[in-house]
C-alpha positions in Angstrom: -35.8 40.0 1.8 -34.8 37.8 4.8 -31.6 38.8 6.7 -29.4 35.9 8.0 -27.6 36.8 11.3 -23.9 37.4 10.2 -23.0 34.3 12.5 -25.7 31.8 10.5 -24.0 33.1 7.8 -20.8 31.4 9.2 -22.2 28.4 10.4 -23.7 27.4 6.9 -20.1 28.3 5.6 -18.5 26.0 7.6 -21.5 23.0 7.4 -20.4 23.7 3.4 -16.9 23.2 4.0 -17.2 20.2 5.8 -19.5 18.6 3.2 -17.1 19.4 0.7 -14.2 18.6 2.4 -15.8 15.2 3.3 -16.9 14.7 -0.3 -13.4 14.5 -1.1 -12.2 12.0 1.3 -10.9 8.6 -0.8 -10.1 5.4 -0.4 -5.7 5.8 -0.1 -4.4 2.3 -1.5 -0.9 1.6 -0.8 1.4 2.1 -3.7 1.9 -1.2 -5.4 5.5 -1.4 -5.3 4.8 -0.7 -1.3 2.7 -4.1 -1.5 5.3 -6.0 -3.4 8.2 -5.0 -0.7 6.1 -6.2 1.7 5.3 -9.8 0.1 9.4 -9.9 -0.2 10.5 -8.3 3.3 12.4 -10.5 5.2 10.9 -11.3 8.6 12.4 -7.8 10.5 11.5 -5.6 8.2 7.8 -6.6 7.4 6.1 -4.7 10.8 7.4 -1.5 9.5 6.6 -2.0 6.1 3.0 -3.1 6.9 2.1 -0.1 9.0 3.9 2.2 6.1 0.9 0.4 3.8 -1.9 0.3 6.9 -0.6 4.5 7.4 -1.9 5.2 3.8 -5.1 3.2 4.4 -5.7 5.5 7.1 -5.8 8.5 4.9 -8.7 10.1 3.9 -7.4 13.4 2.7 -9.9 15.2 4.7 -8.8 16.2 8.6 -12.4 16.0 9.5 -13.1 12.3 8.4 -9.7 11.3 9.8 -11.0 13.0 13.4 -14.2 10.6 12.9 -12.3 7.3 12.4 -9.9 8.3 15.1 -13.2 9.0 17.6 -14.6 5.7 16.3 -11.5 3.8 17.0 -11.3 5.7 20.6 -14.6 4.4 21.3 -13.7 1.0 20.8 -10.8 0.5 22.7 -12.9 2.1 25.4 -15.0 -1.0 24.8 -18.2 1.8 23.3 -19.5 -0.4 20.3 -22.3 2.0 20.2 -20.3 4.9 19.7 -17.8 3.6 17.7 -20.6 2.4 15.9 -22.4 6.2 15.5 -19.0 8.0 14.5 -17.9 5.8 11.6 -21.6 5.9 10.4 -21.1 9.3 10.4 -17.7 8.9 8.4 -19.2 6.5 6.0 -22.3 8.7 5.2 -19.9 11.3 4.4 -17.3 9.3 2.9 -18.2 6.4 1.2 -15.1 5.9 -1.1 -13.2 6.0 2.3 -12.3 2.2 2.2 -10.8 2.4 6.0 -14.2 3.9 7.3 -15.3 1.1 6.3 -13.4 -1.8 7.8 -13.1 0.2 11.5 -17.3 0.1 11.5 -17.3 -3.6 10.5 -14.8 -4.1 13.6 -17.5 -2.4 15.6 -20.5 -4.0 14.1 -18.4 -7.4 14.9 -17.6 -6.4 18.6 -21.4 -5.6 18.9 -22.9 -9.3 17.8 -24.0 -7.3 14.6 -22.7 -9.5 11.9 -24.9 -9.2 8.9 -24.0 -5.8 9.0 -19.8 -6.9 9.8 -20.3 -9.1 6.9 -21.7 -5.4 4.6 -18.9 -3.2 5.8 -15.8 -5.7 4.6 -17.7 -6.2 1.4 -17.7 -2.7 0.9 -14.2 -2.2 2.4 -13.1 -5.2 -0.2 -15.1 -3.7 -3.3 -12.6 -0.3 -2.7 -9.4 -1.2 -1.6 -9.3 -5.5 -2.4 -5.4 -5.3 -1.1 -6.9 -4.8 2.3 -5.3 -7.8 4.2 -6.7 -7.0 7.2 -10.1 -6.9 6.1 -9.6 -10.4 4.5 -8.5 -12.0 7.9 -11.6 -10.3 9.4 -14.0 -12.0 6.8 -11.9 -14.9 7.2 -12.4 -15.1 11.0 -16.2 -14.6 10.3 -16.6 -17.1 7.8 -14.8 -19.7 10.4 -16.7 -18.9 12.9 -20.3 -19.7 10.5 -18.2 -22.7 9.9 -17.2 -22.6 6.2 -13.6 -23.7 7.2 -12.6 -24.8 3.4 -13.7 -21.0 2.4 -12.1 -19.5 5.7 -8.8 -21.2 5.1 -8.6 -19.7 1.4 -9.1 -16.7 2.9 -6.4 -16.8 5.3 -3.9 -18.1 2.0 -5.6 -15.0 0.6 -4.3 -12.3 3.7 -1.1 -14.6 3.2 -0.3 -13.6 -0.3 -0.6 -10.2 0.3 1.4 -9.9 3.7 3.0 -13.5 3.9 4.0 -11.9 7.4 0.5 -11.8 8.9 1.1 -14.0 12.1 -2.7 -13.8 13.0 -3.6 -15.5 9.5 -0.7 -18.1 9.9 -1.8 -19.3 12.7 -5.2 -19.8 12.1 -4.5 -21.5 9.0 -2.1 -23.7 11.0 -4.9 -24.3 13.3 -7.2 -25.6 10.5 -4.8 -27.8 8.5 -4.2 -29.5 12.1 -7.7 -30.2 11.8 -7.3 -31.4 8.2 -9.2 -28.7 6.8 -7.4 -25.7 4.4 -4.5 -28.6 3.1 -3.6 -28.2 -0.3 -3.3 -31.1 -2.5 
């Protein structure tokens, strides 16, 4: 019979814990009638209803995930794609329902060049939490810049619907339909 130092012991404990702990991390979707009040807010209110919705996105029920995404996000506004990039692969790998984990490495992966990979992380990010209007601008912005400006433009009407509020989308559609494309007949 082998005997494990006492502090191995501890160390496999905790490597446990954070597996299952990470396991549990989710995808945390707004509450629908959160949604709706944003799609009805008057102009005022809708910035504090929209980070009330974007707060629960950022939830992954599990404080070491959270730490990762906030490490990744750190690392991008130090301008550290790379970095960014390795701590929300870590926080995908070990929580891939988490739909946020998601959409910050596609904003990494798109401040790197990488956009094949961009392009996989808001599909993913879409395919958990499709109410994700910030994720729809970012595949919008994507798919404009590959010039598909009819599909971009639905996708900016599609961020629209959810937070008519979304200035970034507005004026990007507004900056299409000056050049004729995104009209509707």
């Amino acid at each position: 019979m082998r005997i494990i130092p006492v502090n191995l012991k501890h160390t496999v404990a905790a490597v446990g814990s954070f597996v299952l702990l990470a396991g549990m991390a989710v995808a945390e979707k707004a509450p629908p009638e959160l949604m709706q009040k944003l799609r009805e807010a008057p102009a005022e209110e809708a910035p504090r209803i929209a980070h009330e919705i974007e707060a629960h996105w950022q939830r992954s029920g599990s404080a070491a995930m959270d730490l990762l995404l906030t490490r990744g996000r750190e690392a991008m506004a130090d301008g550290d794609a790379r970095l960014a990039i390795e701590h929300l692969t870590a926080l995908t790998d070990h929580a891939p329902g988490f739909a946020e984990g998601f959409h910050a490495r596609a904003q990494a992966y798109y401040g790197a060049d990488l956009y094949g990979p961009a392009l996989d992380d808001l599909e993913r990010t879409l395919a958990l939490n499709p109410d994700n209007y910030n994720a729809i601008f970012g595949l919008a912005v994507m798919i404009q810049e590959f010039g598909d400006l009819g599909r971009a433009a639905a996708l900016y009407r599609k961020t629209l619907a959810l937070n008519p509020h979304h200035e970034d989308a507005r004026a990007a559609l507004e900056g299409l339909r000056r050049d004729g494309i995104g009209r509707e007949l």
